[in-house]
C-alpha positions in Angstrom: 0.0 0.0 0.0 0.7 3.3 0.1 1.4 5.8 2.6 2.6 9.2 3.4 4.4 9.7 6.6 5.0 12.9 8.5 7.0 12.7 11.5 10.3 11.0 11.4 11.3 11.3 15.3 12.4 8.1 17.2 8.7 6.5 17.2 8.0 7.5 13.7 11.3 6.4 12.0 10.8 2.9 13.5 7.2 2.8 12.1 8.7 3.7 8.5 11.5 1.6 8.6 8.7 -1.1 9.7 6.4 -0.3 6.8 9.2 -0.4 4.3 10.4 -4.0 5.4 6.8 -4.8 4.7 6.6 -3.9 0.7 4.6 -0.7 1.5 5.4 2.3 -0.4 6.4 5.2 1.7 6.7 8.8 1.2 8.4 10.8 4.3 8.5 14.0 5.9 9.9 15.6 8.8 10.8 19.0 9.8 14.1 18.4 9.7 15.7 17.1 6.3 18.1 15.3 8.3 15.5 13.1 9.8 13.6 12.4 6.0 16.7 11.8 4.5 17.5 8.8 6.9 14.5 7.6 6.2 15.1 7.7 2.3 18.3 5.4 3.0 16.1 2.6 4.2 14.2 3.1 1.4 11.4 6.2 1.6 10.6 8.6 -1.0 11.6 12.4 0.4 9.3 14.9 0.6 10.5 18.7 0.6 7.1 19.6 2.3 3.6 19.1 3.1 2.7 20.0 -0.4 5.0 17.8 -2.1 4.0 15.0 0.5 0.3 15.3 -1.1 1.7 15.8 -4.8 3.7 12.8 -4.5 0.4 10.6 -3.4 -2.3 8.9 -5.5 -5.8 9.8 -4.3 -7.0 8.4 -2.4 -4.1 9.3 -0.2 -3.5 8.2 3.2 -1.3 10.1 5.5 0.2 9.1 9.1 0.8 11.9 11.4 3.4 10.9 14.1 4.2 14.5 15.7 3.6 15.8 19.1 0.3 16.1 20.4 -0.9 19.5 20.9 0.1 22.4 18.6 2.3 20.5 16.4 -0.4 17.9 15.6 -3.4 21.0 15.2 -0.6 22.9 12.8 -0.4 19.6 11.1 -3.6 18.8 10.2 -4.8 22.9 9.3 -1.9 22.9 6.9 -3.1 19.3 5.2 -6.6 20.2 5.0 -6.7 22.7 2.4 -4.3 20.3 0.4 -6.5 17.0 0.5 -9.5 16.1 -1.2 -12.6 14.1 -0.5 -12.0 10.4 0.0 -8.5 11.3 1.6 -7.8 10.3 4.7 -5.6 11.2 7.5 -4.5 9.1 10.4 -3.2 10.6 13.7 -1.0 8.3 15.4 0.3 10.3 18.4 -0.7 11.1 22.1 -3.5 13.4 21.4 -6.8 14.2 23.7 -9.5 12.0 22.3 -12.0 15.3 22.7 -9.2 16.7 20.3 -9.5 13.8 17.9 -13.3 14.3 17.8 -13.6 18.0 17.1 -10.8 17.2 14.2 -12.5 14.4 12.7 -15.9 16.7 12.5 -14.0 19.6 10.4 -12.7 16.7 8.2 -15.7 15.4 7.6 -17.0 18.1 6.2 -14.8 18.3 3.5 -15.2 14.5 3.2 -11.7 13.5 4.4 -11.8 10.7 7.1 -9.9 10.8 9.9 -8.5 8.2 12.1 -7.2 8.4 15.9 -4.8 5.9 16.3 -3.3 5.0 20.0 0.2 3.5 19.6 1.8 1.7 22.0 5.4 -0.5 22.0 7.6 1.9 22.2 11.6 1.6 21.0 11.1 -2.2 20.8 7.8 -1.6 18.0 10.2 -1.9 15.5 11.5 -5.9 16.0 8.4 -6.8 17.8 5.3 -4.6 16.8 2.8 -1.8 17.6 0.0 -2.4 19.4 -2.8 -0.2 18.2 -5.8 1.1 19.1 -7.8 2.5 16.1 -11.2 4.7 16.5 -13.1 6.1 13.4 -15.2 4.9 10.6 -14.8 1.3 9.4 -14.5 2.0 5.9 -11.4 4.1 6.9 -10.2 1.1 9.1 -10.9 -1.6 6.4 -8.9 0.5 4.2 -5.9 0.9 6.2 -6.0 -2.6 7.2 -3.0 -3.9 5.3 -0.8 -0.9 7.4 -2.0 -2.0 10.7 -1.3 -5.5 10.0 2.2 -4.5 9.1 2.6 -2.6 11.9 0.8 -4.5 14.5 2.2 -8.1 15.6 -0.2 -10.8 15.3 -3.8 -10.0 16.4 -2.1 -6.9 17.1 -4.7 -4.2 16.1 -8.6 -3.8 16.9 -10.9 -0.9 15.2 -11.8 -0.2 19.3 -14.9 2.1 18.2 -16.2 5.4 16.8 -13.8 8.5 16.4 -12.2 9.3 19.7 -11.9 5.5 20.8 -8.3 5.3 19.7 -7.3 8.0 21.6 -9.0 7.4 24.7 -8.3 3.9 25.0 -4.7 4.8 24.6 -5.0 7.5 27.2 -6.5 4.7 29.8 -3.7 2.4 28.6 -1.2 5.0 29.9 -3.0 5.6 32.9 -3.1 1.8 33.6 1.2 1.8 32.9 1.3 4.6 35.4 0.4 2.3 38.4 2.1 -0.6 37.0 5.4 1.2 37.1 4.7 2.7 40.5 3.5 -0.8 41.7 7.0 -2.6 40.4 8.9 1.0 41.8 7.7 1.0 45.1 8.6 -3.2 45.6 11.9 -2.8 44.5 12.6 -0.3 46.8 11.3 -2.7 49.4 13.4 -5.4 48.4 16.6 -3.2 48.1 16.3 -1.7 51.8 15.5 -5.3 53.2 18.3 -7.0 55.9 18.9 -9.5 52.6 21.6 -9.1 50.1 19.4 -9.8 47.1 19.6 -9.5 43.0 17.1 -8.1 41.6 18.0 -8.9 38.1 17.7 -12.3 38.7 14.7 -11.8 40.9 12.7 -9.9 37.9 13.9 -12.9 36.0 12.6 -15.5 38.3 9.3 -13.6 38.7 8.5 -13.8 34.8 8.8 -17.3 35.4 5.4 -18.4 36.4 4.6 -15.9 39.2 1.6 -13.4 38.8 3.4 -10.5 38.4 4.9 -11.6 35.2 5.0 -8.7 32.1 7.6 -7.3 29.8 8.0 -4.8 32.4 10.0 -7.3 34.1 11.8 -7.9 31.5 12.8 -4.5 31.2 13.4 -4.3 34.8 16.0 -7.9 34.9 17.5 -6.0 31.8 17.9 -2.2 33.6 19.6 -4.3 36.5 21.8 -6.6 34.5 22.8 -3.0 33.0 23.4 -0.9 36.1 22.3 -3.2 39.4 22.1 0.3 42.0 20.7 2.2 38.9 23.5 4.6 40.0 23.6 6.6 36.6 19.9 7.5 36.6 18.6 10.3 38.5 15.1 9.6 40.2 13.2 12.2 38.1 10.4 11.3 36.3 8.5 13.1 33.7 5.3 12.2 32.9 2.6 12.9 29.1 -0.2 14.2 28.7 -2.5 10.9 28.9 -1.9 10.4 32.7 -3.5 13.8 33.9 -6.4 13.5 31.3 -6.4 9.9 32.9 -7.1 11.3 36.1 -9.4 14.0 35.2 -11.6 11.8 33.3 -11.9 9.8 36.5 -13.1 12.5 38.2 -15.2 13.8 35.5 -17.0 10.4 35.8 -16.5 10.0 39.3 -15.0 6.6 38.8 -12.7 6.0 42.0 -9.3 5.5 40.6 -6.5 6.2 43.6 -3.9 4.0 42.5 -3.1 5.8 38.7 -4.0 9.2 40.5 -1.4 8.2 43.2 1.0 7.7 40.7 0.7 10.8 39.3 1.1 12.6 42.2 4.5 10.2 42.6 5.8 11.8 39.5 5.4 15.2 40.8 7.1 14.6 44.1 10.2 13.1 42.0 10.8 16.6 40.5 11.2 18.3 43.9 14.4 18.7 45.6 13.1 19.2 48.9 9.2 19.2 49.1 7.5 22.3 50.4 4.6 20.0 52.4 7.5 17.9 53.9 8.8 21.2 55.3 5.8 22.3 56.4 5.0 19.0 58.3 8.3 18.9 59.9 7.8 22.5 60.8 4.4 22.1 62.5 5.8 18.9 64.6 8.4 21.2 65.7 5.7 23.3 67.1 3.4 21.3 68.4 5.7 18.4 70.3 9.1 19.7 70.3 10.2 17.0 67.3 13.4 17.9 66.3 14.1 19.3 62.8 17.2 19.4 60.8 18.2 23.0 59.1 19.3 24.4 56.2 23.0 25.3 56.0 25.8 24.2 57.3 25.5 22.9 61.1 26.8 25.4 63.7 
């Protein structure tokens, strides 16, 4: 099939470089000629521009978006529109807001261009082992696009989850749901490392994928991050954190579905940013007034 491709970052170039291995014609653009001409060495077609993305596409064309969400992905799509045509469609494959994917999908439409909301998932390891995606929009799009997803996707690796806005919002969950898992798997290790027991926790993440309950490739990742580095000593305990995880949590209150553990883990993120927390201060303070506690000061000790 064919495909344009616009966004050749880390994500994106794997998906191309996927796509090409699987006989699929692909014509690539990025921002930065660097990145498309990469992708032309492992076999693309180069695209100068948006315009010569369209121009070098049969109709009915089919274009990936793999940019940022936010701005770069509402700049993206303004600048296609006025260059598609009815029976065009566009497929947005990055972290957006689903509520964002629906109010797109409706200006689309009314030009007759379909659009699709695409969650993602599988990171640097997509490439060797597949995406899994979660696709929302109109199943004549889907059907369409079908022999890209299969590419893409391992086996029984794709599923049409629903109407426009699905894709998205699944994904968004999906995060949400990683959140906790990665504090759950955080917060044990920790356990394990401060216990009175000299243990290896490479080989105890390798032993746990072994038939326990807890099994998941985040173990594997975990075995492989201590084989690496066993005290983690060359990473810092900051952690960033996307988009989906708020809107996570403000769906689930928005709904007024209960959901402590993946708002904890937010909140866990935030606390890893501060270099000395403002409400630990402000306990320790208050204990100091109330009982006496000792505190320990800033500066050097006199």
């Amino acid at each position: 099939m064919e495909l344009g491709f616009v966004g050749l970052g880390r994500m994106g170039a794997s998906m191309v470089q996927r796509l090409l291995k699987g006989g699929h014609r692909v014509v690539a653009y990025d921002r930065d000629p660097k990145a498309t001409a990469a992708a032309v060495k492992q076999g693309a077609v180069a695209a100068a521009s948006l315009q010569d993305l369209v121009k070098r596409l049969s109709p009915a064309r089919a274009i990936w978006l793999m940019v940022p969400a936010g701005d770069p992905v509402a700049q993206t799509v303004e600048a296609l529109m006025p260059l598609l045509h009815a029976g065009d469609t566009i497929v947005e494959g990055g972290n957006s807001n689903y509520q964002d994917s629906i109010r797109r999908a409706e200006a689309l439409r009314a030009k007759g261009i379909q659009f699709l909301d695409a969650g993602v998932s599988g990171g640097v390891w997509g490439l060797t082992e597949g995406y899994c995606l979660m696709v929302g929009g109109e199943e004549a799009a889907v059907r369409r696009l079908e022999p890209v997803l299969r590419t893409l996707a391992p086996e029984e690796g794709y599923l049409h989850v629903g109407a426009t806005g699905a894709g998205h919002f699944t994904k968004m969950i999906h995060n949400g749901i990683e959140y906790g898992m990665l504090q759950a798997y955080g917060e044990g290790f920790e356990l394990l490392k401060a216990s009175p027991f000299t243990l290896d926790l490479a080989r105890l993440s390798h032993l746990w994928n072994r038939g326990s309950v807890i099994r998941s490739w985040l173990l594997e990742l975990a075995e492989r991050a201590f084989r690496n580095d066993p005290e983690l000593a060359g990473i810092r305990g900051y952690v960033e954190d996307s988009g989906e995880g708020r809107w996570t949590v403000l769906e689930a209150v928005a709904r007024e579905v209960p959901a402590p553990v993946l708002t904890l883990a937010l909140f866990a993120r935030f606390r890893s940013r501060q270099e000395d927390s403002f409400a630990a201060k402000v306990i320790a303070a208050l204990r100091n007034e109330f009982g006496g506690h000792a505190v320990k000061r800033e500066g050097p000790a006199s």
